[in-house]
C-alpha positions as CSV (number, residue, x, y, z in Angstrom):
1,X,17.1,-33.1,-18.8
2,X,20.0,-30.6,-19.5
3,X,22.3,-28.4,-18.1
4,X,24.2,-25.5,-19.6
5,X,26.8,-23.9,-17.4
6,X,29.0,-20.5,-18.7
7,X,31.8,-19.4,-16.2
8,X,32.5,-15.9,-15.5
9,X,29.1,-14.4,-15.5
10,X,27.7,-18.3,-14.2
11,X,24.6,-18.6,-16.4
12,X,23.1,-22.0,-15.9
13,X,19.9,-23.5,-16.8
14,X,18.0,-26.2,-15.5
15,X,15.5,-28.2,-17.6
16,X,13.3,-30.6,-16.0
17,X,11.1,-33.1,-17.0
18,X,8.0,-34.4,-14.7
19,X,8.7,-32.6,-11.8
20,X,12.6,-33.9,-12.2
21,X,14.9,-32.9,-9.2
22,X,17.4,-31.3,-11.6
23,X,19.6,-30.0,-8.7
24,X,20.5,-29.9,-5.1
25,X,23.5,-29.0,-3.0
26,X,24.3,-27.4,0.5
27,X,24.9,-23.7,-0.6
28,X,24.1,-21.3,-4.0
29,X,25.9,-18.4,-4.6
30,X,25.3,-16.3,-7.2
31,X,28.0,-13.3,-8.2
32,X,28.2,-10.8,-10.8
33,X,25.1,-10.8,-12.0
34,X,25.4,-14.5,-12.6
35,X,22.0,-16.5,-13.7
36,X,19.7,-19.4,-12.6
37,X,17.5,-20.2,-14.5
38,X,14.0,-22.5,-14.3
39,X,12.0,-24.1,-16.5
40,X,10.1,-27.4,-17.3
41,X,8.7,-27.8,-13.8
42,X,12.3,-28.4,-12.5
43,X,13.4,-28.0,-8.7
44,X,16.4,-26.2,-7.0
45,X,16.8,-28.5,-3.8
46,X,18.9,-26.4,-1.3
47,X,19.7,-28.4,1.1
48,X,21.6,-25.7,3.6
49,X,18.7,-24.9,6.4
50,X,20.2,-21.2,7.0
51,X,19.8,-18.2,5.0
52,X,23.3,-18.8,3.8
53,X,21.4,-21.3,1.8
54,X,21.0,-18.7,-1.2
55,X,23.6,-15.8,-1.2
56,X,24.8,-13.3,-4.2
57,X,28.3,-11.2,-4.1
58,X,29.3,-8.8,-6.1
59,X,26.8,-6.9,-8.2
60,X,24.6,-9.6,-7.3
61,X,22.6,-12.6,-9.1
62,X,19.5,-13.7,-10.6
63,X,17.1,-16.5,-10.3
64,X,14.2,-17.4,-12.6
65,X,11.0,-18.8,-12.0
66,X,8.3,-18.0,-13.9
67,X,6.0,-21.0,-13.7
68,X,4.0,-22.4,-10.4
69,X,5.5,-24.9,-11.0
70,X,9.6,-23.9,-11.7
71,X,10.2,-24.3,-8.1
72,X,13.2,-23.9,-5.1
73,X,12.9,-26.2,-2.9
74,X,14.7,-24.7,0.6
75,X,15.0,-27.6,3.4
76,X,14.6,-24.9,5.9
77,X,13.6,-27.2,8.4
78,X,13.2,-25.2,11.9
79,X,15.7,-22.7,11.4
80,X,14.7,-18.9,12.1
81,X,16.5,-16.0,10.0
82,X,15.7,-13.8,7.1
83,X,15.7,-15.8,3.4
84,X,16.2,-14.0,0.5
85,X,15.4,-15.7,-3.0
86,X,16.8,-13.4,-5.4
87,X,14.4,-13.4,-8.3
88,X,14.6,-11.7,-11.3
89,X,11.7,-11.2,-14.2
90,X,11.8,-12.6,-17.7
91,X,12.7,-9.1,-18.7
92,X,15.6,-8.8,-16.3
93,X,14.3,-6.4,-13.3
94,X,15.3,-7.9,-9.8
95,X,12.5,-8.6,-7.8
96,X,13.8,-10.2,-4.7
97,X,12.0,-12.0,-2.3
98,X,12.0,-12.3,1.3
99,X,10.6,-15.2,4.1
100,X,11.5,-14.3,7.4
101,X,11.1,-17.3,9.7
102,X,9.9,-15.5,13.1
103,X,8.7,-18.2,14.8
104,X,10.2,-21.8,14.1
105,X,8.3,-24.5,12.2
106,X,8.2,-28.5,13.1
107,X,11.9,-29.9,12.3
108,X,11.3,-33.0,10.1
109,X,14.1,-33.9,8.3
110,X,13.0,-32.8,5.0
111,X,10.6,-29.8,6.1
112,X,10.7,-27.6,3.6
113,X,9.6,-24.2,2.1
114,X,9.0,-23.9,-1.8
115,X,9.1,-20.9,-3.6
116,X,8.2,-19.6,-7.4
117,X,6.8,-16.6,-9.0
118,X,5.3,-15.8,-12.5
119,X,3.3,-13.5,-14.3
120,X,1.0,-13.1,-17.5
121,X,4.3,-14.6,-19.0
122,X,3.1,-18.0,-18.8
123,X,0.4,-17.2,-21.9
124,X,3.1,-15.9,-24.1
125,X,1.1,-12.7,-24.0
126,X,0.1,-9.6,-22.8
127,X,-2.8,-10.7,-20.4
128,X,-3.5,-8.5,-17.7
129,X,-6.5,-10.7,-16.3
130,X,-5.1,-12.9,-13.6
131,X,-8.4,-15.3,-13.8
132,X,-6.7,-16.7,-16.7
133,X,-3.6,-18.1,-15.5
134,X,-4.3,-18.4,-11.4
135,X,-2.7,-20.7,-9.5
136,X,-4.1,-24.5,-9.4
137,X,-5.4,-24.0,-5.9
138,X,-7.0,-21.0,-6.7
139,X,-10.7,-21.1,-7.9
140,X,-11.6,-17.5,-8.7
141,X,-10.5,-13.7,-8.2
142,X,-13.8,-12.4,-7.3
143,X,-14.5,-8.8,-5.1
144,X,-14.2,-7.8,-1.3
145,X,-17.3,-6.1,-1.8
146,X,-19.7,-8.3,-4.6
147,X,-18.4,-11.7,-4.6
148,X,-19.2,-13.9,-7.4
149,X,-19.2,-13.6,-10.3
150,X,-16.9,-10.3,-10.4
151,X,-13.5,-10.3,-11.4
152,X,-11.1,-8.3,-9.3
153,X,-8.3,-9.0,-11.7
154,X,-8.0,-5.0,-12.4
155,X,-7.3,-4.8,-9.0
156,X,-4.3,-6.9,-8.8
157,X,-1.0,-6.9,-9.7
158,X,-0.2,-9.0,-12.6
159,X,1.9,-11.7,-10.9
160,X,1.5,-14.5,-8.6
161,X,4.2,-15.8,-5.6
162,X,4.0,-19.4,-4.3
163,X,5.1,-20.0,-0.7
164,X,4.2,-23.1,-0.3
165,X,5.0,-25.2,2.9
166,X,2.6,-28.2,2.0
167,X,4.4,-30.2,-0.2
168,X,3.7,-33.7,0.0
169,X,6.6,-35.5,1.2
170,X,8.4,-32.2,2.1
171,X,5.5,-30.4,4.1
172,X,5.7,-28.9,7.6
173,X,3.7,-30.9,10.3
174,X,3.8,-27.5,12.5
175,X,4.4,-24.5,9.8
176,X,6.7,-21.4,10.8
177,X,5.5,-18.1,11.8
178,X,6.8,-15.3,9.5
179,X,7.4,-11.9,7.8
180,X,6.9,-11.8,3.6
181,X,8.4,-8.7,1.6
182,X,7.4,-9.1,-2.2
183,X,8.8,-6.8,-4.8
184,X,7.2,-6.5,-8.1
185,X,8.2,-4.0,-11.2
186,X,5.5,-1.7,-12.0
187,X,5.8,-1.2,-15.4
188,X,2.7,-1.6,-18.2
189,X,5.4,-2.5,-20.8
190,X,7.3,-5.4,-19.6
191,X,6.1,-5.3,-15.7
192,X,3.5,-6.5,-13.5
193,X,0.7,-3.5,-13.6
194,X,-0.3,-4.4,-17.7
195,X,-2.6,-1.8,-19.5
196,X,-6.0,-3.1,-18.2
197,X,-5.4,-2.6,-14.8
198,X,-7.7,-0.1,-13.0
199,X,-4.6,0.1,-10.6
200,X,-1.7,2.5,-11.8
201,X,2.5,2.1,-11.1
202,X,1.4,4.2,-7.9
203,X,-1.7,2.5,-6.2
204,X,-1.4,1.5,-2.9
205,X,-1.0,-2.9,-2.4
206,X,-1.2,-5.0,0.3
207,X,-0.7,-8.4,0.1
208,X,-3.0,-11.6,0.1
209,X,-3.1,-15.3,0.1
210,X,-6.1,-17.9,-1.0
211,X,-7.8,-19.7,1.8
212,X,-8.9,-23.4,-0.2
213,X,-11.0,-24.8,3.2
214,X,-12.9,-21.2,2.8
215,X,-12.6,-20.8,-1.1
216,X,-11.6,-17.3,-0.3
217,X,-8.7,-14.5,-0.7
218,X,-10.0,-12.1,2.1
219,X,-10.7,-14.0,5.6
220,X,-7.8,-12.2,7.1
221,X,-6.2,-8.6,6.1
222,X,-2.9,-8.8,6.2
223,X,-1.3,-5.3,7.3
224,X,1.8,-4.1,5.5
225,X,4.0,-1.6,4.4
226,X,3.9,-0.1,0.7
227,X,6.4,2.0,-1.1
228,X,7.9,3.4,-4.5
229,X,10.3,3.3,-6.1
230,X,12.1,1.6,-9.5
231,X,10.9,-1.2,-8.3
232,X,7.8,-1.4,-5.7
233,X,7.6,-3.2,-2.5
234,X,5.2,-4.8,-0.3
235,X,6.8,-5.6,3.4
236,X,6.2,-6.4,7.1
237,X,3.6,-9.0,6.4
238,X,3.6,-11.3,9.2
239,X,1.9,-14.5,8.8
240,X,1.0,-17.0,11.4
241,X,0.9,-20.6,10.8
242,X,-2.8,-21.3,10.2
243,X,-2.5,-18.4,7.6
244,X,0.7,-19.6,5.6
245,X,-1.2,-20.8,2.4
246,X,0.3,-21.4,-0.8
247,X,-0.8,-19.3,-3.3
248,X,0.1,-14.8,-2.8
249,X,-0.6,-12.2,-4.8
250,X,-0.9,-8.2,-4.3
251,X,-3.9,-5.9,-4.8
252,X,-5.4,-2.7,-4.1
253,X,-5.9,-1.7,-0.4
254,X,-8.9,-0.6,-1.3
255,X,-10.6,-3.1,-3.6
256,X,-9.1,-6.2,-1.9
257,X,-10.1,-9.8,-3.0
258,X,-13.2,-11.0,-1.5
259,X,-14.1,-11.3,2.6
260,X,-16.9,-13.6,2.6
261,X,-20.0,-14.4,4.9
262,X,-19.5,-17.6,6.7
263,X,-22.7,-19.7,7.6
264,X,-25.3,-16.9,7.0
265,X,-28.3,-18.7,8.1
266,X,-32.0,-18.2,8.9
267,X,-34.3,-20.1,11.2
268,X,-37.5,-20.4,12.1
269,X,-39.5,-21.2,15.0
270,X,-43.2,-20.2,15.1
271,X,-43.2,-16.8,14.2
272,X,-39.6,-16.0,15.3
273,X,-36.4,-16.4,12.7
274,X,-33.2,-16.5,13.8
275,X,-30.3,-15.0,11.6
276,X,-26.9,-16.0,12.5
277,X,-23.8,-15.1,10.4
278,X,-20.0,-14.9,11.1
279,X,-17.5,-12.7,9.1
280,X,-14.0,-13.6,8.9
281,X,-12.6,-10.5,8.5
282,X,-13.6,-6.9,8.8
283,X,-12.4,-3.8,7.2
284,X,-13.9,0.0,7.7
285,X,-17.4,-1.7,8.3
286,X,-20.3,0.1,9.7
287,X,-23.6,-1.9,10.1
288,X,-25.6,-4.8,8.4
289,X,-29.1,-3.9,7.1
290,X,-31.2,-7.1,7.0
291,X,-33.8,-7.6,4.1
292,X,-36.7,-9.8,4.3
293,X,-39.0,-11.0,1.3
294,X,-41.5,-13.6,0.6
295,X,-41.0,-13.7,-3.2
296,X,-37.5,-13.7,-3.5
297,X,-37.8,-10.3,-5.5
298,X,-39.4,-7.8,-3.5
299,X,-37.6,-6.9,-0.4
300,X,-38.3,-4.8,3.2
301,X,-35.7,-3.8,5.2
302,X,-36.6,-4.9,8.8
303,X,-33.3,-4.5,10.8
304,X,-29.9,-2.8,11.7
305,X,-27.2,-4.7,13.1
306,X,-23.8,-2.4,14.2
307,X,-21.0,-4.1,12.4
308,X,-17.2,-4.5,14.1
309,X,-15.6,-1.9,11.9
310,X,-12.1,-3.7,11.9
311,X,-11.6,-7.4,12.7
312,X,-9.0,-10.1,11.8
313,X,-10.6,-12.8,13.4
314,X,-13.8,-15.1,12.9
315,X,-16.6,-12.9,14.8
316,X,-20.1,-13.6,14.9
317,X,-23.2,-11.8,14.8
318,X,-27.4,-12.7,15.8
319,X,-30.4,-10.8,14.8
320,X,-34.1,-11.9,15.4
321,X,-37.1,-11.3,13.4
322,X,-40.0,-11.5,15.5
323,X,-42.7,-10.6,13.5
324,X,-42.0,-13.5,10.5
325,X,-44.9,-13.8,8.2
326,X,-46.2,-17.5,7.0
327,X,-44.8,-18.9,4.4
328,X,-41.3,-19.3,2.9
329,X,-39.3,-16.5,4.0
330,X,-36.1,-15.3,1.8
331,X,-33.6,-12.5,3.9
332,X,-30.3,-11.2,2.9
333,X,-27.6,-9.0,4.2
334,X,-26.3,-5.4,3.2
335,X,-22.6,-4.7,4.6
336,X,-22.2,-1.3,4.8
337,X,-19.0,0.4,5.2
338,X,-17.8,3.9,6.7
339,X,-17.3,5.0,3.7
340,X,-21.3,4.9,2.4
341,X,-20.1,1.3,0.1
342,X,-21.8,-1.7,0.7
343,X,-22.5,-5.1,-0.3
344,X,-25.5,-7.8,-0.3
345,X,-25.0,-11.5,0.2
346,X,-27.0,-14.3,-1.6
347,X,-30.1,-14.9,0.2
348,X,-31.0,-17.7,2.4
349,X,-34.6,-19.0,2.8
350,X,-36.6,-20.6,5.5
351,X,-40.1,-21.4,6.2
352,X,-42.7,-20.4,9.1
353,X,-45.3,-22.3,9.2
354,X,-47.1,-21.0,12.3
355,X,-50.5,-20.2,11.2
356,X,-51.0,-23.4,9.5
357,X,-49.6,-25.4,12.9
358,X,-51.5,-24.8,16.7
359,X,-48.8,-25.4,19.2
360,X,-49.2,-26.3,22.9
361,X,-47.3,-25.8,25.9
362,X,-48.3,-27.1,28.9
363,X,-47.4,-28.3,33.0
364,X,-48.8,-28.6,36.1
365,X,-49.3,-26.5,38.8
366,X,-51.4,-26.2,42.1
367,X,-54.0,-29.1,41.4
368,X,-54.9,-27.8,37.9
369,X,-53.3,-28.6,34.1
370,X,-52.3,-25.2,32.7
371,X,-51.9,-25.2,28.2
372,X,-50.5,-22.0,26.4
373,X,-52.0,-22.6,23.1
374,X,-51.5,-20.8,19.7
375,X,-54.3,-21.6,16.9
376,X,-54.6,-20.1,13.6
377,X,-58.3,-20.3,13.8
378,X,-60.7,-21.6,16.8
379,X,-62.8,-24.4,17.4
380,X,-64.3,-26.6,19.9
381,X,-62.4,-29.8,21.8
382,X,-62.5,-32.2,24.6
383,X,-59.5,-32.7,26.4
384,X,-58.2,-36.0,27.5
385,X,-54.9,-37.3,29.8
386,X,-53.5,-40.5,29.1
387,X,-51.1,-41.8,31.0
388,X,-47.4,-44.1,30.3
389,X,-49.4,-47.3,29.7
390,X,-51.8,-45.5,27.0
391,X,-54.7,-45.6,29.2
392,X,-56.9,-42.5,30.3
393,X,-57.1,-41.3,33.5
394,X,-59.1,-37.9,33.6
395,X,-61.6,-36.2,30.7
396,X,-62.8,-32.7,30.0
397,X,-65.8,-32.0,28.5
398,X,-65.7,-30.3,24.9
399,X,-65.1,-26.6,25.1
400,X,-64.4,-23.6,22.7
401,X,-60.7,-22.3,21.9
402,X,-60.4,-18.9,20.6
403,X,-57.6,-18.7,17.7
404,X,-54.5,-16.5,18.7
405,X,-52.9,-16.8,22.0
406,X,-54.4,-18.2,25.3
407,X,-54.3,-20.1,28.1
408,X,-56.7,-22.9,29.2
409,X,-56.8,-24.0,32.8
410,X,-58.0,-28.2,33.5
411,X,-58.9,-29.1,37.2
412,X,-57.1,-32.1,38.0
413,X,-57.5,-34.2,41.6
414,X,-56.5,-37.6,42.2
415,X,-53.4,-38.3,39.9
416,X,-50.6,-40.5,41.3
417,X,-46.8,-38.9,39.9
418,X,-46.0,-39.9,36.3
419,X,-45.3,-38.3,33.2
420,X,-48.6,-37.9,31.1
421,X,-50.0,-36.9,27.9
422,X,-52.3,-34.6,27.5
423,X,-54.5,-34.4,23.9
424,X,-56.7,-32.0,22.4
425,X,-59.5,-34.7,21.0
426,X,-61.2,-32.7,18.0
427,X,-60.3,-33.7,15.1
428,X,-59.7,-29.7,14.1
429,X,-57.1,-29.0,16.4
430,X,-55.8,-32.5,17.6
431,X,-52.4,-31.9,19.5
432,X,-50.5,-33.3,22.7
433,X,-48.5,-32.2,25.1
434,X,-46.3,-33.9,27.6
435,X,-46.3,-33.2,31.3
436,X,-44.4,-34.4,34.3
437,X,-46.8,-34.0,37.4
438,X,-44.9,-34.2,40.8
């Protein structure tokens, strides 16, 4: 490793190897447009817990990151306050950073908040598609609205910010609640909105974060507040510790990375399915339309579901399709938004097998066995009661069952308590059905 250290305007750079703790002290203070530089996977340690921890003076300072992995290390511990990391691009245009603790975290000794940022930089090129140089955590940058496999990289400033409270060794048992405020230059030539972008110097961010457990940017919607000006900024985004992931970037408010469906899921019983999905987040949604088809290609719409309209939270939804054909059954969903937009999920399949199956329902009641019975087709049986022991007790004589639904009624005298089985003999229909008879 190396340092380099020039007085006066304080420029020095830090050059680590592995991962190699280059650096770490109570306090930094950077004045006069002084410089601190990162590279090579090195760490800042700051080991002062307050937001003294990292100050400038003067006409200020500059820290730079530019790598995931070019790190600051701030043992923040379970100290509340506003931090400021003062980070400047590779082309010199401040972008500072702020982590207000609002709520304190768990107070191990070594608890500890790491932060970096970088752009297309990291390529040594002009790369506006984030896909390309996302975060390790990070497995896609797919739509709010499609999913996979779109690319919502157009839609997204061109940088990333780590805030990472996870760090083995250094990690949070209980993480901090807080506040974020990201800055980001806007400019196509040197900046962070690169000519590819759908998104101008003007549009409208909000910030997000990656969810790993859920594979997804957009469970929650994080509100904020957006404005111009030399440099843009993205503030007032209050986090709560089961949301403080790693990995943040910014994107258009109204193309945000994706929201997914969580446990969309269909199941049959006879000829009823049950749909059940939950969403994780909702944003200017209107209603589900749910589409049924037994081919996988053509589909019917056969239901309308209101949706929540705006949600942060995990909400779930039910739907029933009561008329299910046989067969293996394929549905999918249509979110619909307010604004006429929508989306389909993947489908999910399951299979009704009623009119290949009889069923039987049966009990006991005023000195006669009572059967609900569903048949795909008729036919003639004898009905027989066994009872615990295997042996049987009563017989009826052989008599005709009409397919569809019915009812049969079996005289029965003389039976001690017991639970019993009851069987349809014929070999066409053979079922059983338990009773308990008081």
């Amino acid at each position: 490793m190396s340092t380099a250290t020039r007085y006066g305007s304080f420029l020095l750079l830090l050059i680590g190897l592995n991962g190699t703790s280059v650096m770490a002290q109570g306090r930094v203070v950077l004045n006069d447009g002084g410089w601190l530089r990162i590279d090579g996977g090195a760490w800042l340690v700051v080991e002062e817990p307050t937001p003294a921890g990292i100050g400038t003076s003067g006409s200020g300072g500059n820290i730079r990151s530019e790598g995931e992995f070019n790190r600051i290390r701030w043992q923040i511990r379970n100290n509340v306050g506003t931090y400021v990391v003062p980070f400047t691009t590779a082309s010199g245009v401040r972008t500072p950073f702020s982590f207000e603790v609002v709520g304190a975290g768990s107070n191990e000794a070594t608890a500890s908040i790491c932060f970096s940022t970088y752009n297309y930089g990291t390529l040594g090129g002009t790369n506006w598609d984030n896909d390309g140089y996302r975060p390790t955590d990070v497995t896609h940058m797919h739509n709010y609205f499609t999913g996979a496999p779109s690319n919502n990289s157009d839609q997204v400033v061109d940088r990333f910010w780590i805030v990472d409270a996870g760090v083995a060794s250094y990690g949070y048992g209980t993480r901090p609640a807080v506040r974020l405020g990201f800055t980001y230059d806007p400019g196509a030539a040197t900046g962070d909105v690169r000519t590819g972008n759908t998104i101008t110097s003007t549009s409208p961010l909000a910030a997000q974060r990656f969810n790993p457990p859920l594979d997804a940017w957009g469970d929650v919607l994080f509100a904020s507040t957006f404005a111009l000006g030399p440099v843009n900024t993205v503030t007032n985004v209050n986090v709560g510790p089961s949301d403080l992931f790693r990995s943040w970037t910014l994107s258009n408010v109204a193309q945000p990375l994706p929201v997914r469906l969580v446990g969309f899921a269909a199941e049959c019983t006879e000829a009823r399915v049950q749909l059940t999905w939950t969403t994780a987040s909702e944003s200017g949604s209107s209603h589900f339309l749910i589409w049924r088809s037994s081919d996988q290609e053509a589909e019917q719409m056969i239901g309308t579901v209101p949706a929540a309209g705006h949600s942060n939270g995990i909400r779930s939804y039910v739907s029933m399709d009561n008329d299910a054909p046989a067969g293996n059954l394929y549905y999918r969903l249509e979110g619909v938004d307010v604004d006429g937009s929508s989306q389909l999920s993947d489908q999910v399949t399951t299979y009704c097998g009623h009119v290949d199956t009889p069923s039987f329902t049966g009990w006991y009641a005023d000195g006669a066995l009572f059967v609900d019975h569903h048949l795909p087709e008729g036919g003639h049986s004898s009905w027989e009661l066994y009872n615990a022991a295997g042996q049987v007790v009563a017989t009826w004589p052989v008599m005709e069952l009409h397919p569809g639904e019915h009812r049969t009624r079996l005289p029965l005298r003389g039976v001690s308590t017991g639970l019993y089985t009851l069987r349809a003999g014929n070999r066409d229909i053979g079922s059983a059905v338990r009773l308990a008879i008081p």
